[in-house]
BADOVEX-29700 format. One record per atom (N, C-alpha, C): residue number from 0; residue in one letter; y, x, z. Coordinates in steps of 0.05 Angstrom, whole numbers, plus 32768, in hexadecimal, padded with zeros to 4 digits. Layout:
# BADOVEX-29700
<NUM; 'A'; <Y; X; Z>> ...
This chain:
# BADOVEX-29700
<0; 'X'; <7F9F; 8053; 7D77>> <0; 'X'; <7F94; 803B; 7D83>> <0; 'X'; <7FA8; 802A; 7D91>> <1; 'X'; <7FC2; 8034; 7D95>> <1; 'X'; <7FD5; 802A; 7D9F>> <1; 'X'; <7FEA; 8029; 7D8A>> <2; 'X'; <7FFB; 8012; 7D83>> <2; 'X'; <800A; 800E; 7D78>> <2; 'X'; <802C; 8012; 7D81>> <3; 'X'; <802E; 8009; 7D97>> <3; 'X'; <803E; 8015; 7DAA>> <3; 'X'; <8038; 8012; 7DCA>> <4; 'X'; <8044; 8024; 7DDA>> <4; 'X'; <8040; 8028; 7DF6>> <4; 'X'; <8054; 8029; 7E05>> <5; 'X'; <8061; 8016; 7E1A>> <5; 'X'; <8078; 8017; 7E2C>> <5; 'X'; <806C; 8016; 7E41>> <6; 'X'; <807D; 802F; 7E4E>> <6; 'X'; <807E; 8032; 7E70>> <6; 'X'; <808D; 802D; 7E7F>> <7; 'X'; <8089; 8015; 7E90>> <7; 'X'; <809E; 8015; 7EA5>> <7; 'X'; <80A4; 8028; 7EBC>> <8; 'X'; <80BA; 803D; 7EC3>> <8; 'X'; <80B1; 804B; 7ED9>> <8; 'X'; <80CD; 8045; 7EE6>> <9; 'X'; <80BD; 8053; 7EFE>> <9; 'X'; <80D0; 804A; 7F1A>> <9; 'X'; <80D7; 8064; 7F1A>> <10; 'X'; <80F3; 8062; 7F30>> <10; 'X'; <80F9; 807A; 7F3E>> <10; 'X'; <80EE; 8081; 7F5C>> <11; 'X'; <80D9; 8086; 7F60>> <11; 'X'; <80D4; 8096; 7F76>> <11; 'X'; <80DF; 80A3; 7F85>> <12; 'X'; <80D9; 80B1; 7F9D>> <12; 'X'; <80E8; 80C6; 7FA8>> <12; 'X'; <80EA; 80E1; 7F98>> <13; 'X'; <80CB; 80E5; 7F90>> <13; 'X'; <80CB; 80FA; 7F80>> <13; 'X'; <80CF; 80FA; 7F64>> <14; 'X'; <80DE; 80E6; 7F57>> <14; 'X'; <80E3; 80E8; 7F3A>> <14; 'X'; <80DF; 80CF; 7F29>> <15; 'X'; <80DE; 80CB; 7F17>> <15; 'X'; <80D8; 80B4; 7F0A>> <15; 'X'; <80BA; 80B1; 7F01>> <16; 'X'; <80AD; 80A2; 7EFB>> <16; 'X'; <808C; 80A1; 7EFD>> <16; 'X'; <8086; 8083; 7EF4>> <17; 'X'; <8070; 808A; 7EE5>> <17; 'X'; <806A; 806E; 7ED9>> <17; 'X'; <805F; 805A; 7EEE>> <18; 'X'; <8064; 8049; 7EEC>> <18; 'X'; <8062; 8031; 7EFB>> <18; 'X'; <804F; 801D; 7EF8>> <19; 'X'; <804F; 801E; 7ED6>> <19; 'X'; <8041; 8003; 7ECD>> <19; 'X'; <8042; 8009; 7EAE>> <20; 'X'; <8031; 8003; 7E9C>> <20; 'X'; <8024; 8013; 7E7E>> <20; 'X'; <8020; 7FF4; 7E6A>> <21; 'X'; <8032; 7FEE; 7E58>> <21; 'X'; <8026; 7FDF; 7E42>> <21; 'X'; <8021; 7FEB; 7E2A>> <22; 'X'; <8004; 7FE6; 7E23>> <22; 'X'; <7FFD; 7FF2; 7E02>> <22; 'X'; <7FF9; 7FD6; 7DF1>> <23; 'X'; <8004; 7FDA; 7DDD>> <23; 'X'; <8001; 7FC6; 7DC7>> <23; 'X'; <7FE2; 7FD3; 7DB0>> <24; 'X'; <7FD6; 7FC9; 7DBB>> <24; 'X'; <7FBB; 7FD7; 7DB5>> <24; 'X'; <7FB0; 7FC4; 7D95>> <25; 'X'; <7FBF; 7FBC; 7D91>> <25; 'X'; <7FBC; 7FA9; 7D74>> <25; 'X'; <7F9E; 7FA0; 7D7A>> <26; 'X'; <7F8C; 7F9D; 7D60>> <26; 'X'; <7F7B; 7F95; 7D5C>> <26; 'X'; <7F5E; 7FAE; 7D5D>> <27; 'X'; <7F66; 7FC6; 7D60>> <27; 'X'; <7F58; 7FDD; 7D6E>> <27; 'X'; <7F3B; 7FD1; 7D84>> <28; 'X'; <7F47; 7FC4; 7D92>> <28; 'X'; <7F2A; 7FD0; 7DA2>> <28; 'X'; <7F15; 7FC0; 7DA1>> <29; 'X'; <7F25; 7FA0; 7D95>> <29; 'X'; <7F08; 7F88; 7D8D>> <29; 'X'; <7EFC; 7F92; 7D77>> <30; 'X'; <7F0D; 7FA5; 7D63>> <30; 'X'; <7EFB; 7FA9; 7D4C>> <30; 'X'; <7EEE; 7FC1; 7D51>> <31; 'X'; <7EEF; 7FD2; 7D65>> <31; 'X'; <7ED0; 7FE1; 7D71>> <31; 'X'; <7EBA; 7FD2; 7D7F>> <32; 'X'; <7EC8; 7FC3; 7D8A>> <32; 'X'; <7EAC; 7FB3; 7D9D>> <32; 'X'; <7EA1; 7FA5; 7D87>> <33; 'X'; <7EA7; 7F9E; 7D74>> <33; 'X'; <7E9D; 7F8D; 7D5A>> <33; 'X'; <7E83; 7FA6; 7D4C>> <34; 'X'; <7E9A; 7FB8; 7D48>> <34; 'X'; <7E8E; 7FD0; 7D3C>> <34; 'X'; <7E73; 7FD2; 7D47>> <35; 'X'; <7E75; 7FD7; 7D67>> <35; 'X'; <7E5D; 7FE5; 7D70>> <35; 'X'; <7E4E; 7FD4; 7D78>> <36; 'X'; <7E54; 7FC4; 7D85>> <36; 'X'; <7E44; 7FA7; 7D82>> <36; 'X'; <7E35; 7F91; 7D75>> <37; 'X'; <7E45; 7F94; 7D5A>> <37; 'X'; <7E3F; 7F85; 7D46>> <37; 'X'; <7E3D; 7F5E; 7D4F>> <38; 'X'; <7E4A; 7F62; 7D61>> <38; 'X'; <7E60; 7F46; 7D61>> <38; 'X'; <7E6D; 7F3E; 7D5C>> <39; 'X'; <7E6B; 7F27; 7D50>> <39; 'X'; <7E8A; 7F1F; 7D3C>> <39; 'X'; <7E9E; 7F11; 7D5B>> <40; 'X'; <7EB3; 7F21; 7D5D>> <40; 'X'; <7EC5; 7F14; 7D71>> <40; 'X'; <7EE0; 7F0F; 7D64>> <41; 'X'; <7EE1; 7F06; 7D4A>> <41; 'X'; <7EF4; 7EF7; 7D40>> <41; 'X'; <7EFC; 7ED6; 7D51>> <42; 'X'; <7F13; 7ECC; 7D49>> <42; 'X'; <7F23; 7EAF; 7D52>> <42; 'X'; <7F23; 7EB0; 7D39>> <43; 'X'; <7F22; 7E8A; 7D42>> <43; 'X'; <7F26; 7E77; 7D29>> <43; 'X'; <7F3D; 7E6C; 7D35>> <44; 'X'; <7F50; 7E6B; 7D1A>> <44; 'X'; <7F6A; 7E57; 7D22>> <44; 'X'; <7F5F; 7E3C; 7D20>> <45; 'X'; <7F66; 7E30; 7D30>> <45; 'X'; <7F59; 7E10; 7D2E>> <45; 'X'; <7F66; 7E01; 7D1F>> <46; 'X'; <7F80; 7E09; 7D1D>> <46; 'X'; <7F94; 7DF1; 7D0A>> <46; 'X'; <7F8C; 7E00; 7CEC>> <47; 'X'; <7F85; 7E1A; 7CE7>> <47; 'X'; <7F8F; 7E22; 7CC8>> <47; 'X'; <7F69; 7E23; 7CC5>> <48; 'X'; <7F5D; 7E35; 7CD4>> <48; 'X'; <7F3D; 7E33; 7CCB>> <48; 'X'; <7F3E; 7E55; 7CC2>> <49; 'X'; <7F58; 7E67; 7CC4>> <49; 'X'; <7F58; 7E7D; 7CC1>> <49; 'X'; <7F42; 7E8F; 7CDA>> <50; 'X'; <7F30; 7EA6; 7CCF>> <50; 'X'; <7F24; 7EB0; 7CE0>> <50; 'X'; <7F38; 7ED2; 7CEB>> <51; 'X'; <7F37; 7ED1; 7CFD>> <51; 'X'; <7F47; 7EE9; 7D05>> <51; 'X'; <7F43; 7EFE; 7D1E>> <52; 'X'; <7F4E; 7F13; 7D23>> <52; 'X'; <7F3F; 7F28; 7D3B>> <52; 'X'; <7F5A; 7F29; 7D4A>> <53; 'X'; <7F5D; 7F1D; 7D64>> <53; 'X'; <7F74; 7F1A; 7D74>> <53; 'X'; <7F7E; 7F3D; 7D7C>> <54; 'X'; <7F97; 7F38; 7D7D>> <54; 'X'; <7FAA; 7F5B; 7D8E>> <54; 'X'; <7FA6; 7F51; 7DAB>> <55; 'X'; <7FA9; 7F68; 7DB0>> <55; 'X'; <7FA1; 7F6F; 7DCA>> <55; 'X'; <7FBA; 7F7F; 7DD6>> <56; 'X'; <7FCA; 7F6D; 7DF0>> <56; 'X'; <7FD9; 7F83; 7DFE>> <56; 'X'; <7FD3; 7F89; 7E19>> <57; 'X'; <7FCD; 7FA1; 7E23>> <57; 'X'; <7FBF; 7FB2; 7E39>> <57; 'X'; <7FD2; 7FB7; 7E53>> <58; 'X'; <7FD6; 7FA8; 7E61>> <58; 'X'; <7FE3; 7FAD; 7E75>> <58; 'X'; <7FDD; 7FC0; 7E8B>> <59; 'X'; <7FE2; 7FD4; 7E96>> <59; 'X'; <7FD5; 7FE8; 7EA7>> <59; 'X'; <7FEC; 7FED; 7EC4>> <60; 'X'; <7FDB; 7FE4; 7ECE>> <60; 'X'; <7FED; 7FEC; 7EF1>> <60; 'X'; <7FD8; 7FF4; 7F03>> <61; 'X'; <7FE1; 8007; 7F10>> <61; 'X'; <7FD8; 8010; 7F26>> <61; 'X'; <7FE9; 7FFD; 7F43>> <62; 'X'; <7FD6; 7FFC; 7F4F>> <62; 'X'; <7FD3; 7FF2; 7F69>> <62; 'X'; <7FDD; 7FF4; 7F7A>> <63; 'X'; <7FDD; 8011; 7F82>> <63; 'X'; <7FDF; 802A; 7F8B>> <63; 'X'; <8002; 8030; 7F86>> <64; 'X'; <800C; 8034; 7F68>> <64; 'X'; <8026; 8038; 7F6E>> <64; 'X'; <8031; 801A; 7F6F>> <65; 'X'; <8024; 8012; 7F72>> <65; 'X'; <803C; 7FF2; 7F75>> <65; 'X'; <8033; 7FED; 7F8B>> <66; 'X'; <8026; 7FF0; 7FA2>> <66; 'X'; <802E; 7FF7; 7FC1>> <66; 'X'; <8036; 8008; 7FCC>> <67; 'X'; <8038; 8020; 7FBA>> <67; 'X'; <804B; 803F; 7FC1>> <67; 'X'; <806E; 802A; 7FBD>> <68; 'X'; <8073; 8023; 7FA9>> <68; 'X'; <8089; 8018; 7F99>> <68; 'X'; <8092; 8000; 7FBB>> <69; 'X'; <807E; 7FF0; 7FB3>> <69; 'X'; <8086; 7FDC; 7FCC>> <69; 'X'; <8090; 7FED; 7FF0>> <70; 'X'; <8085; 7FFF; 7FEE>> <70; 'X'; <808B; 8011; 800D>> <70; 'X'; <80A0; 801A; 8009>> <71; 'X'; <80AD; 802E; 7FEF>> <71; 'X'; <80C1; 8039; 7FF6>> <71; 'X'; <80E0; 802D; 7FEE>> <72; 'X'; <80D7; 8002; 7FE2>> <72; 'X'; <80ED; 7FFC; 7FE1>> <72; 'X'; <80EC; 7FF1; 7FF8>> <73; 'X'; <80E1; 7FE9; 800E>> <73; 'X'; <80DB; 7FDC; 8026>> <73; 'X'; <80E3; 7FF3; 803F>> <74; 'X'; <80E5; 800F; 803A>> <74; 'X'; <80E0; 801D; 8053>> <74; 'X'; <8107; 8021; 8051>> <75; 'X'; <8111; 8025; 8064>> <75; 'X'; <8130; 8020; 8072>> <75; 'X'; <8134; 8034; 8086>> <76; 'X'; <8143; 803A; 8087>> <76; 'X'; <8150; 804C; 809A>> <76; 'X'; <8169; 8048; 80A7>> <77; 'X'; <8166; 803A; 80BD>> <77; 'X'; <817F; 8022; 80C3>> <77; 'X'; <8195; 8037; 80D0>> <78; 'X'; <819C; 804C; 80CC>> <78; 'X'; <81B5; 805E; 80DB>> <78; 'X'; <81C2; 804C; 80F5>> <79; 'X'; <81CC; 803E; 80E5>> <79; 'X'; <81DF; 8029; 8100>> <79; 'X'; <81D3; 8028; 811C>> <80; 'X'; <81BB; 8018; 811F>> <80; 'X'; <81A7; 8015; 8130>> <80; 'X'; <8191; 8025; 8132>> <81; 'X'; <818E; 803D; 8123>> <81; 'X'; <817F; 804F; 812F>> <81; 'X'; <8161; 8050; 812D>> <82; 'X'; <8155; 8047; 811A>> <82; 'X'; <8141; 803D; 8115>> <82; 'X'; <8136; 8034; 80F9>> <83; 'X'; <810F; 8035; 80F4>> <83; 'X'; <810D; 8038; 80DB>> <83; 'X'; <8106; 8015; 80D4>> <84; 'X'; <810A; 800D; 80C2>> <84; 'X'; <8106; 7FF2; 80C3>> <84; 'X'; <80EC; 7FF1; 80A5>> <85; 'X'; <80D4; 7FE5; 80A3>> <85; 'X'; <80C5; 7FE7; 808A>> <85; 'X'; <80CE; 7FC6; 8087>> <86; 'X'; <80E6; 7FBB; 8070>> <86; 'X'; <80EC; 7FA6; 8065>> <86; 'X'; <80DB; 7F99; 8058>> <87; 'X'; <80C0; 7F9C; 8060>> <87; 'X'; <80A9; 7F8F; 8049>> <87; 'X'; <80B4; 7F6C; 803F>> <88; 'X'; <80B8; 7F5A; 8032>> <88; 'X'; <80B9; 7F40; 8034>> <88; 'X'; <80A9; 7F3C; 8049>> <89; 'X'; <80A8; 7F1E; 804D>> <89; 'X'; <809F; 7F0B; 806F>> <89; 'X'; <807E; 7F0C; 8059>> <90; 'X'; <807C; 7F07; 8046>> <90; 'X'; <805E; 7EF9; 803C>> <90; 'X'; <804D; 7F18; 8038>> <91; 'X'; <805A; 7F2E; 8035>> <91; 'X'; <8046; 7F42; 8039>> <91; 'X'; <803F; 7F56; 804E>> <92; 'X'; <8051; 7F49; 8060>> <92; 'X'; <8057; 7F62; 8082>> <92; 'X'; <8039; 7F52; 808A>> <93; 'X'; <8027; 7F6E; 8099>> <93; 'X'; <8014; 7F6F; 809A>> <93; 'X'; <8014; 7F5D; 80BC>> <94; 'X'; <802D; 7F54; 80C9>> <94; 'X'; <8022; 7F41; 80DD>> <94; 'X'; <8035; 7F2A; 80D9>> <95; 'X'; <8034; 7F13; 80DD>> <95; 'X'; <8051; 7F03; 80D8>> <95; 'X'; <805E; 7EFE; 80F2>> <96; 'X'; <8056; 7F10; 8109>> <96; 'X'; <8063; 7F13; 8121>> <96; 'X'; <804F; 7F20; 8130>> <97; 'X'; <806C; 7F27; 8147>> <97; 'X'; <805B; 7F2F; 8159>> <97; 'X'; <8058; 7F28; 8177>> <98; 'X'; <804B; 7F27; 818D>> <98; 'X'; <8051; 7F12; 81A2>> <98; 'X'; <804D; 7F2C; 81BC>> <99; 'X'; <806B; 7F29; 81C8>> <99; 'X'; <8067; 7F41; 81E3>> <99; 'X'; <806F; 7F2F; 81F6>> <100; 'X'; <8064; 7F33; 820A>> <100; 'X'; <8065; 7F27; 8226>> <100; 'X'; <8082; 7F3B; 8237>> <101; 'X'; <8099; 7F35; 8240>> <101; 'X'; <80A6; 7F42; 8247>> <101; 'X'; <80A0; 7F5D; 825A>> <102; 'X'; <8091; 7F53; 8269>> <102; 'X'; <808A; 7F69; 827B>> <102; 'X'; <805F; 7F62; 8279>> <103; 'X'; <8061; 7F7E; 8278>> <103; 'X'; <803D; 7F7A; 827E>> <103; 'X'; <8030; 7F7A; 829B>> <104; 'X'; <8046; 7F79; 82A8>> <104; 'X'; <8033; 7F83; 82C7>> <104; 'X'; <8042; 7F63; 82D4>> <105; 'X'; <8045; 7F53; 82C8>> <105; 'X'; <8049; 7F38; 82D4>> <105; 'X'; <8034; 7F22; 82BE>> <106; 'X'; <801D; 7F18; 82DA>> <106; 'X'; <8002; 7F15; 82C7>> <106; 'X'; <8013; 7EF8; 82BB>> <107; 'X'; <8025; 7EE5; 82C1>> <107; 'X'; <802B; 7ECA; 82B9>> <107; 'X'; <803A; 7ED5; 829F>> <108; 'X'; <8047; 7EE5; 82A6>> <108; 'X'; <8055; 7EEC; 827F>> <108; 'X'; <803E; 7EED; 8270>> <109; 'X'; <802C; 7F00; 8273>> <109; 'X'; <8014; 7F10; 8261>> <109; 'X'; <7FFA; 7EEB; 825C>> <110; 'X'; <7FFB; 7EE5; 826E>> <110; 'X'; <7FEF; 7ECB; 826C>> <110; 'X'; <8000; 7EBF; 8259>> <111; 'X'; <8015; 7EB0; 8254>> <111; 'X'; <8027; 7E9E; 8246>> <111; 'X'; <801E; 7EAB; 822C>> <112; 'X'; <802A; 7ED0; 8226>> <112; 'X'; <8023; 7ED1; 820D>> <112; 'X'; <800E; 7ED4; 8201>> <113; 'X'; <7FF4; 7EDA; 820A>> <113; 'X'; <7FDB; 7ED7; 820B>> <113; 'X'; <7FDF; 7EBB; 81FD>> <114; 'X'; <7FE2; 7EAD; 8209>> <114; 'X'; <7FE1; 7E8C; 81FF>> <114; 'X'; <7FEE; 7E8D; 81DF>> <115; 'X'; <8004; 7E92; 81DC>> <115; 'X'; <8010; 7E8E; 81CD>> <115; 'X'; <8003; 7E9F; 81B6>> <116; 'X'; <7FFE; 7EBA; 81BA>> <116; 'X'; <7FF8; 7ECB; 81A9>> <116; 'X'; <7FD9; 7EC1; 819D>> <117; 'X'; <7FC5; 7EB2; 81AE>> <117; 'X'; <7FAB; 7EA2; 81A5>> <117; 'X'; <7FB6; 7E89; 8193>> <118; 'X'; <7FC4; 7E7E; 819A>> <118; 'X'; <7FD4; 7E5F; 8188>> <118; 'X'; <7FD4; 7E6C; 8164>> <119; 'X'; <7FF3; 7E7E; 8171>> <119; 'X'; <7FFA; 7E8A; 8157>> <119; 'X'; <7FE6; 7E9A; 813D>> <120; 'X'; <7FD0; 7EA5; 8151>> <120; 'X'; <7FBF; 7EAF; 8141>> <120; 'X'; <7FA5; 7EA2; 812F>> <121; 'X'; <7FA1; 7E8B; 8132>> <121; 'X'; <7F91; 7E77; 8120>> <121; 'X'; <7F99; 7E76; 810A>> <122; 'X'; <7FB7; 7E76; 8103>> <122; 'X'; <7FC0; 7E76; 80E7>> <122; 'X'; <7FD5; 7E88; 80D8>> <123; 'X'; <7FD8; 7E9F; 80EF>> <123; 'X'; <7FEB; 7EBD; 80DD>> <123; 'X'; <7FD7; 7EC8; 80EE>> <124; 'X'; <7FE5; 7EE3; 80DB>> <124; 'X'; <7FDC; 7EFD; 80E1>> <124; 'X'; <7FEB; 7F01; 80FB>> <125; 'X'; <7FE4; 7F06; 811A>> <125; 'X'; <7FFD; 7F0F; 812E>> <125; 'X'; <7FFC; 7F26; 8135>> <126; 'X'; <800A; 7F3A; 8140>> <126; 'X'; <8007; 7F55; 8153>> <126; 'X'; <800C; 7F4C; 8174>> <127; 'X'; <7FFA; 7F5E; 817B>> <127; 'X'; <8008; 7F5A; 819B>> <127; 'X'; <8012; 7F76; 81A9>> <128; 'X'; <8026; 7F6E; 81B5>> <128; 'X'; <8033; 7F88; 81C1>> <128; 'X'; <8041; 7F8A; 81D6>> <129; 'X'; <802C; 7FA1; 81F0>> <129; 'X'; <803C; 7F97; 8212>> <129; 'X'; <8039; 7FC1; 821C>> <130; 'X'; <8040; 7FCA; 8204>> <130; 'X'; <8042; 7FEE; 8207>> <130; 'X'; <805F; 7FEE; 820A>> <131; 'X'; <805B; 7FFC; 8222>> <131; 'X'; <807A; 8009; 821F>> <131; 'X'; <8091; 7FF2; 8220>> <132; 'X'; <80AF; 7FF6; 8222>> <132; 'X'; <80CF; 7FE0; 822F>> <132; 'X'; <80C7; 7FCE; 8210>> <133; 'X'; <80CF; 7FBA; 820B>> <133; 'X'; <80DA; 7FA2; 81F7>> <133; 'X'; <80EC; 7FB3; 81E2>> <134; 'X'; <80FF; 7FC7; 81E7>> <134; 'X'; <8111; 7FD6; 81D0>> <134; 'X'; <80F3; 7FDC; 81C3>> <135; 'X'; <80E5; 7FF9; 81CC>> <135; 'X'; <80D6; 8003; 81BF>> <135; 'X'; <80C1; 7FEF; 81B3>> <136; 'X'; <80BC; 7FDB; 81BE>> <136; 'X'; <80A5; 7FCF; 81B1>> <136; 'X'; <80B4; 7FC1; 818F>> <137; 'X'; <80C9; 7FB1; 8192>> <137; 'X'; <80DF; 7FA4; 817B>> <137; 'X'; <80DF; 7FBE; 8167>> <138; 'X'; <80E7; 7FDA; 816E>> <138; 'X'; <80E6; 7FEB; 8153>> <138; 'X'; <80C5; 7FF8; 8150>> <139; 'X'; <80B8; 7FF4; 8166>> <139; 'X'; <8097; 8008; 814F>> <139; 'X'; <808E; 7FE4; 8140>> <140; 'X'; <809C; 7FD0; 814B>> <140; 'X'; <8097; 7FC3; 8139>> <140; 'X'; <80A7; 7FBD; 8118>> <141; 'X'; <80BD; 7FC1; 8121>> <141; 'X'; <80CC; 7FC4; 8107>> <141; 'X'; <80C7; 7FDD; 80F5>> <142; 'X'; <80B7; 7FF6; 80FD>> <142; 'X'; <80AA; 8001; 80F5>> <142; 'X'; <809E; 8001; 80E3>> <143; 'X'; <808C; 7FE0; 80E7>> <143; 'X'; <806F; 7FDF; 80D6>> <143; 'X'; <807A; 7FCC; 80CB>> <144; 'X'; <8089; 7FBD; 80C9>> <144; 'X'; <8093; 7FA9; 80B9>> <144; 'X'; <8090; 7F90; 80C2>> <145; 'X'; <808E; 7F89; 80D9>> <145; 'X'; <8083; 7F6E; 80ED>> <145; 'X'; <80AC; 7F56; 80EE>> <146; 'X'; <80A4; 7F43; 80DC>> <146; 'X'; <80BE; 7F3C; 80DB>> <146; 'X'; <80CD; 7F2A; 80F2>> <147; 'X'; <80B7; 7F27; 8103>> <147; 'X'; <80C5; 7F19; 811F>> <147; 'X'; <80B3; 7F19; 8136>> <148; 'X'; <80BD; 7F23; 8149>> <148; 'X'; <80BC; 7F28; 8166>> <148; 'X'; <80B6; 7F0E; 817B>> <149; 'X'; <80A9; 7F08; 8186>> <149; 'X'; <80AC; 7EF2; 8197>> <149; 'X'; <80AA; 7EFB; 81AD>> <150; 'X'; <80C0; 7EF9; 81C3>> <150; 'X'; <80BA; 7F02; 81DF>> <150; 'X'; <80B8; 7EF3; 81F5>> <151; 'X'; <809F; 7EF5; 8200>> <151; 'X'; <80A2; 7EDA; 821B>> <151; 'X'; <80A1; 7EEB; 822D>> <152; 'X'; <80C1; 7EDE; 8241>> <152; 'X'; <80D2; 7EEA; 8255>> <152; 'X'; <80CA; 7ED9; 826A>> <153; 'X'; <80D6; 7ED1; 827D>> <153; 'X'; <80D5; 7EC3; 829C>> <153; 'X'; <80E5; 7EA5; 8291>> <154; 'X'; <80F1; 7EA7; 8285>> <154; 'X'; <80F9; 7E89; 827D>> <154; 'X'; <80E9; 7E7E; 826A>> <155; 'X'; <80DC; 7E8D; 825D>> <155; 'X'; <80C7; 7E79; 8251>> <155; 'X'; <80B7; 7E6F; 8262>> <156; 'X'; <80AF; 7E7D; 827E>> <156; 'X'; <80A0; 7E6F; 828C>> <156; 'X'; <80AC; 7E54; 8291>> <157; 'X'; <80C2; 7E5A; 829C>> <157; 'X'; <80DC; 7E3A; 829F>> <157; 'X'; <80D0; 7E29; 828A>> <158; 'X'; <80DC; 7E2A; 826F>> <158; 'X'; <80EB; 7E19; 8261>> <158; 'X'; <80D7; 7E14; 8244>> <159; 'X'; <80C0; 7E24; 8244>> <159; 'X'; <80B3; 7E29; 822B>> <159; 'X'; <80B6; 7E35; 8210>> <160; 'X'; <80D4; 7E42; 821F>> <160; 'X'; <80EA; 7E47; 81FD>> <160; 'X'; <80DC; 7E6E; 8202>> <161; 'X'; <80DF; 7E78; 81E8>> <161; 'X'; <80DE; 7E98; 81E2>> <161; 'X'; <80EF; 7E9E; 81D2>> <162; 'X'; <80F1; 7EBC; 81D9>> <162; 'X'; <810E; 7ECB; 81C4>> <162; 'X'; <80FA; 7ED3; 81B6>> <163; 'X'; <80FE; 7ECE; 818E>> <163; 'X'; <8101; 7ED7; 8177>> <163; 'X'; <811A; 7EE9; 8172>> <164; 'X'; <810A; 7F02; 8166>> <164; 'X'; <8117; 7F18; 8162>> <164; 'X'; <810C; 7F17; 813C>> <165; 'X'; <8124; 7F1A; 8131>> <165; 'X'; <8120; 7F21; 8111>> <165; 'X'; <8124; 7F3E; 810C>> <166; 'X'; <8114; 7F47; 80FD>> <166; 'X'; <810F; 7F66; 80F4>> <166; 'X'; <8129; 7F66; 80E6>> <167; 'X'; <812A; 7F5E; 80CD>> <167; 'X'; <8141; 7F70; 80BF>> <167; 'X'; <815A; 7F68; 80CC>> <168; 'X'; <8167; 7F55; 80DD>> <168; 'X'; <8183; 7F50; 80E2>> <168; 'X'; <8182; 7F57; 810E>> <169; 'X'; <816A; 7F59; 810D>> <169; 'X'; <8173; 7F60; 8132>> <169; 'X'; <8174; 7F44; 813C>> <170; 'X'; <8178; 7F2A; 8134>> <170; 'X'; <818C; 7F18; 8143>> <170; 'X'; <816B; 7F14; 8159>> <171; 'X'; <8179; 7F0A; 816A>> <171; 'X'; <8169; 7EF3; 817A>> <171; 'X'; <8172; 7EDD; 8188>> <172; 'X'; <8163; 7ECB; 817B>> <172; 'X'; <815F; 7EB0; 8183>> <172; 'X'; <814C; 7EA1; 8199>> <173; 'X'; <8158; 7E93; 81A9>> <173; 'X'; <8145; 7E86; 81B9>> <173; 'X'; <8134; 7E71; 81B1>> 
């Protein structure tokens, strides 16, 4: 019923594994549904007036390994810096930031980002995060794949400006 069949497979951690399945399934499976049906599901060429039963090619992916696939080319192990980094791209990291108030026990920080973190959230996905020092919060976020940090400090109270922190390069910008 197959005329030919290619598998694309990946290398995994544990081995190589199909990925993704094309069958060249010719003209097989309209002429059963015809069969059992007794439907004529022939095409007419419009330019010739020839009647004909179209091939069929079957594309097959799982879901499942093409978000297994997406995790373990995304998950990092940054030696240098000491830390696990999940490199998802910016359009599929499950927050497009995240907003920590420098300190939580100073209510005008936690107010500011409150503010900011309600703004930002009408139109992304945001995290909020006031657990634990600013290091730890930057890696359980680089963790999950969160590609920028926003931190409102005591000068944002000043000046309105916040430090952006980028996931995969560390820098920060004011």
């Amino acid at each position: 019923y197959s005329k030919r069949t290619l598998d694309l497979e990946y290398h995994y951690p544990f081995g190589y594994k199909e990925l993704w399945g094309l069958a060249y399934r010719t003209d097989y499976d309209l002429k059963q549904h015809m069969e059992y049906s007794g439907k004529d599901l022939q095409v007419v060429d419009s330019a010739t007036g020839r009647k004909f039963i179209p091939h069929v090619i079957e594309p097959a992916v799982g879901l499942n390994r093409l978000f297994l696939m997406l995790l373990i080319e995304a998950y990092t192990e940054d030696q240098a810096n000491q830390r696990v980094v999940l490199r998802l791209p910016k359009s599929l990291a499950p927050y497009r930031a995240a907003v920590f108030p420098l300190l939580k026990n100073k209510p005008e920080l936690v107010a500011r980002a409150e503010a900011i973190f309600r703004e930002l959230s009408r139109d992304f996905s945001i995290a909020w995060d006031d657990r634990g020092n600013i290091g730890k919060r930057y890696l359980s976020q680089d963790e999950i794949g969160t590609p920028s940090c926003i931190t409102i400090d005591f000068q944002t109270l000043e000046d309105d400006t916040v430090t952006v922190r980028d996931r995969d390069t560390m820098a920060q910008i004011r």
